[in-house]
C-alpha positions as CSV (number, residue, x, y, z in Angstrom):
1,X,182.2,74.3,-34.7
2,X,180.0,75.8,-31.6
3,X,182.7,77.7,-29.4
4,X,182.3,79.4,-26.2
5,X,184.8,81.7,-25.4
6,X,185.2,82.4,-21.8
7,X,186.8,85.5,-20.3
8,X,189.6,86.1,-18.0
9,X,187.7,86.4,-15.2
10,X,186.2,82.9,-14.7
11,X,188.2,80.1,-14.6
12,X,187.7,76.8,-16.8
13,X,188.6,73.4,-18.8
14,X,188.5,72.6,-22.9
15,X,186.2,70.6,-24.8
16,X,186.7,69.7,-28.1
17,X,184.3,71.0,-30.7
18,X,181.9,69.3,-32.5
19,X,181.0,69.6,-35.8
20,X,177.9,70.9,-36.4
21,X,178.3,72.4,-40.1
22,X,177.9,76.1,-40.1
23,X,176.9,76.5,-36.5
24,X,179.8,78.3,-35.3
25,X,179.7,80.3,-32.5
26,X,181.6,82.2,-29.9
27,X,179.8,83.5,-26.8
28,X,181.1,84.3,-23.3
29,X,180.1,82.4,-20.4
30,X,180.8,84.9,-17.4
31,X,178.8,85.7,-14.3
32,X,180.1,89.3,-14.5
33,X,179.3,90.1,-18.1
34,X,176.6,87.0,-19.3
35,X,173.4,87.0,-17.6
36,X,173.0,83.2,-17.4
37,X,174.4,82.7,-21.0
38,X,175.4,78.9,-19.3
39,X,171.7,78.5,-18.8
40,X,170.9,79.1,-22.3
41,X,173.7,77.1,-23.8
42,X,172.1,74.2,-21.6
43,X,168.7,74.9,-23.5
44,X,170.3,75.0,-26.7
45,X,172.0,71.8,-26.1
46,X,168.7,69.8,-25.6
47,X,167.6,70.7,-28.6
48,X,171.4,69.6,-30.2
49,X,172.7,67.0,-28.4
50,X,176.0,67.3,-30.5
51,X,176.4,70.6,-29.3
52,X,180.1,70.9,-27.7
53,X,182.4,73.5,-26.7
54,X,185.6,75.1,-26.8
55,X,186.9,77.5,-24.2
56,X,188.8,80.8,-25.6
57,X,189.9,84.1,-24.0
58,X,189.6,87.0,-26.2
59,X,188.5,90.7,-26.1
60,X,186.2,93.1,-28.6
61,X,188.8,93.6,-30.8
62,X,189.4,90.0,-31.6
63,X,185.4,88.8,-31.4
64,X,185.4,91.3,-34.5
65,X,188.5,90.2,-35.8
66,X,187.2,86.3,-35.9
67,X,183.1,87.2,-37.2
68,X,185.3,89.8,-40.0
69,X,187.3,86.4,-41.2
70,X,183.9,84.4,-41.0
71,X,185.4,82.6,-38.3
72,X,182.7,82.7,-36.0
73,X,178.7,83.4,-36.6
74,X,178.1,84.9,-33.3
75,X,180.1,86.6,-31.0
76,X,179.0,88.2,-27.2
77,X,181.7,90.2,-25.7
78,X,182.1,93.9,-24.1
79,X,180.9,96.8,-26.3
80,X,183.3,99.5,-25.8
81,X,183.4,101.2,-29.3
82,X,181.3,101.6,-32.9
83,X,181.8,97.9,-34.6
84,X,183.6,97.8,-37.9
85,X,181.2,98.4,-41.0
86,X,179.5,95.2,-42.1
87,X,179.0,94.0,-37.8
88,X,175.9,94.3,-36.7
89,X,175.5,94.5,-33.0
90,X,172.7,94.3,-30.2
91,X,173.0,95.0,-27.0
92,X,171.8,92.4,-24.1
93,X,172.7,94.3,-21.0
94,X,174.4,97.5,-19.3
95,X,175.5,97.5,-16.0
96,X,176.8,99.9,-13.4
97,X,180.5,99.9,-12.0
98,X,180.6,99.8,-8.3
99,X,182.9,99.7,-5.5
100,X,182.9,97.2,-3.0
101,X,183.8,98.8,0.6
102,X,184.1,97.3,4.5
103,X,180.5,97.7,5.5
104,X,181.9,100.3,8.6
105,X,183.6,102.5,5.8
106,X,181.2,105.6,5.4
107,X,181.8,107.9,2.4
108,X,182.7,111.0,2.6
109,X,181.3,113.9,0.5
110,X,184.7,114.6,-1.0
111,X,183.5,110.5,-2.2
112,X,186.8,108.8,-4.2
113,X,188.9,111.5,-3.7
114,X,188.5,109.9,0.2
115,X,188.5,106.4,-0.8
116,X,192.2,107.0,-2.7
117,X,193.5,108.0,0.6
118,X,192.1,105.5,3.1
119,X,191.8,102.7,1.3
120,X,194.1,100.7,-1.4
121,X,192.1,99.9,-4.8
122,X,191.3,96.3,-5.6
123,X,190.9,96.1,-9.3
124,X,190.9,93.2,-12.1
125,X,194.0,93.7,-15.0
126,X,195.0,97.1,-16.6
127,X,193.5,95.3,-19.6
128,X,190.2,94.3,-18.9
129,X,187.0,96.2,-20.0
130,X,185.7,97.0,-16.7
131,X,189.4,98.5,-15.3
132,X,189.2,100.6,-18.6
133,X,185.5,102.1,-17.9
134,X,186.4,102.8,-14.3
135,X,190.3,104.8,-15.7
136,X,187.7,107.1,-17.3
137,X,185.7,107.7,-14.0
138,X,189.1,108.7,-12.4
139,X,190.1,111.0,-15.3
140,X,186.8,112.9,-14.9
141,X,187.3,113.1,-11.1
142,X,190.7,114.5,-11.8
143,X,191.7,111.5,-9.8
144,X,195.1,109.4,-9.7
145,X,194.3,106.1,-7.8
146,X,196.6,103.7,-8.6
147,X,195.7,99.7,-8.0
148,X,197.5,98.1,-4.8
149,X,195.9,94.5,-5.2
150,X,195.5,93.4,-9.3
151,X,194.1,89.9,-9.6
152,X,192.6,88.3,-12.7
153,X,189.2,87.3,-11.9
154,X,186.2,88.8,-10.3
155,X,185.8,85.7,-7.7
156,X,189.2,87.4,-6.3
157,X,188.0,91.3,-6.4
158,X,185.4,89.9,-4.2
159,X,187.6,87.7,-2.1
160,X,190.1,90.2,-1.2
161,X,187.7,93.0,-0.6
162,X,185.5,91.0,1.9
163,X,189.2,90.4,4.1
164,X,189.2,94.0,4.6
165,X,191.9,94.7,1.8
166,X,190.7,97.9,0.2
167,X,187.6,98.7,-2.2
168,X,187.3,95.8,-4.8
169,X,186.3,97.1,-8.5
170,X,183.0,95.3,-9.3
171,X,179.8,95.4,-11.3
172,X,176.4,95.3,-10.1
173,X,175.0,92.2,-12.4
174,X,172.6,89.9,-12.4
175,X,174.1,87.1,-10.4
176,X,176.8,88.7,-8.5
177,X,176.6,89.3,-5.4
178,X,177.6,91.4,-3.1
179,X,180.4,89.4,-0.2
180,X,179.5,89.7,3.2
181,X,181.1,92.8,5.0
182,X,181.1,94.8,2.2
183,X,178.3,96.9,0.3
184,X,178.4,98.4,-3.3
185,X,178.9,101.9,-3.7
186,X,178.2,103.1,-7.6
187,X,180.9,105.0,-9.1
188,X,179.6,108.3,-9.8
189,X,180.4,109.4,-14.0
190,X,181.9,105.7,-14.8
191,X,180.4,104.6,-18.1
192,X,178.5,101.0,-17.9
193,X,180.4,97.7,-18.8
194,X,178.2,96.8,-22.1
195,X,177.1,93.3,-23.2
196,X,176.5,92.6,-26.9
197,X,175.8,90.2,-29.4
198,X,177.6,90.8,-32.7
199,X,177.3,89.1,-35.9
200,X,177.8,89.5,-39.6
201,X,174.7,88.6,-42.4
202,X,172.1,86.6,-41.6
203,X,172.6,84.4,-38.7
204,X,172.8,80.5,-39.1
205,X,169.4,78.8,-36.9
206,X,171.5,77.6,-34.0
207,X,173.0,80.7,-33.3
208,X,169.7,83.1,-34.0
209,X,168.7,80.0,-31.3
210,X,171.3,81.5,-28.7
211,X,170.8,84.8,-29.8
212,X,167.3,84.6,-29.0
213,X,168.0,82.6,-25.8
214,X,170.3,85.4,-24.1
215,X,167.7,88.2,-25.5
216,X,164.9,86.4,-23.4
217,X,167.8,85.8,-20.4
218,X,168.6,89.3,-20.6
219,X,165.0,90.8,-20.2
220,X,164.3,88.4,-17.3
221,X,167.3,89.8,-15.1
């Protein structure tokens, strides 16, 4: 089976798998955290037209889970921690977390400590990667800034931040871009929402052919 899995921030249909012997893969296809991994599954599938996917929603823990029961060949999801023995991982991209803030809003020095007063937080879910990095920015700035607006997609960070709602929790990636009305401020000491490929052994052809399509994706921005 060749399977996509799609996180929670993008919205998105089913299609049923084909079979395509031991080509199974799982890979995200998400603005935020897949530098145009759509773009290379298109390449991929002119070179196997059978090539069909499935739609899934997981996290780290469960891309590891599925390539540790040989589920999977290939899995591309957030690096937050060391991989189990036996998973090999690469790293495609790292990218900044930023705050998105009405283009009149200036920053003062004493920076998020300001922000927390004067404007509500805009955040995806509690449980998402990039909420997680930026918890770890706050706790270093001795900071309690509790979300006002939690959504679960990106599309709607940006959405709500451009109608003047508060700072929107975002990350400054290859493709996104930055709503009108609003410009992205970097959070100072947040660690970088990480992209990886992860895999166990030696990879089957079609998915070293994905691998080595995001790789080249990757470098070109």
């Amino acid at each position: 089976r060749a399977q996509i899995q799609k996180q929670q921030f993008a919205g998105g249909g089913k299609v049923q798998p084909a079979n395509l012997g031991n080509g199974r893969i799982r890979v995200r296809s998400n603005i935020a955290t897949q530098p145009n991994g759509d773009n290379v599954l298109a390449t991929v599938r002119k070179t196997q037209p059978d090539f069909e996917l499935s739609l899934a929603d997981t996290d780290q823990r469960g891309a590891f889970a599925m390539l540790e029961r040989e589920e999977v060949d290939l899995a591309v999801c957030e690096l937050e921690s060391r991989p189990p023995a036996g998973i090999k991982t690469e790293i495609l991209i790292s990218m900044p977390m930023v705050l998105l803030l009405p283009s009149s809003y200036k920053v003062a020095r004493s920076g998020m400590h300001g922000m927390a007063v004067e404007l509500p937080l805009i955040r995806p879910s509690v449980d998402t990667a990039m909420s997680r990095l930026f918890s770890k920015a706050l706790t270093k700035a001795r900071l309690d800034w509790p979300s006002r607006v939690e959504v679960n997609s990106l599309e709607l960070v940006h959405a709500y931040a451009a109608l003047g709602f508060g700072a929107g929790l975002s990350v400054r990636a290859p493709g996104v871009t930055v709503p009108k009305g609003t410009y992205a401020w970097e959070v100072p000491d947040c660690p970088e929402l990480t992209i990886a490929a992860a895999w166990r052994g030696k990879l089957s052809p079609l998915a070293e052919m994905v691998l080595d399509g995001l790789r080249k994706r990757a470098k070109a921005g």
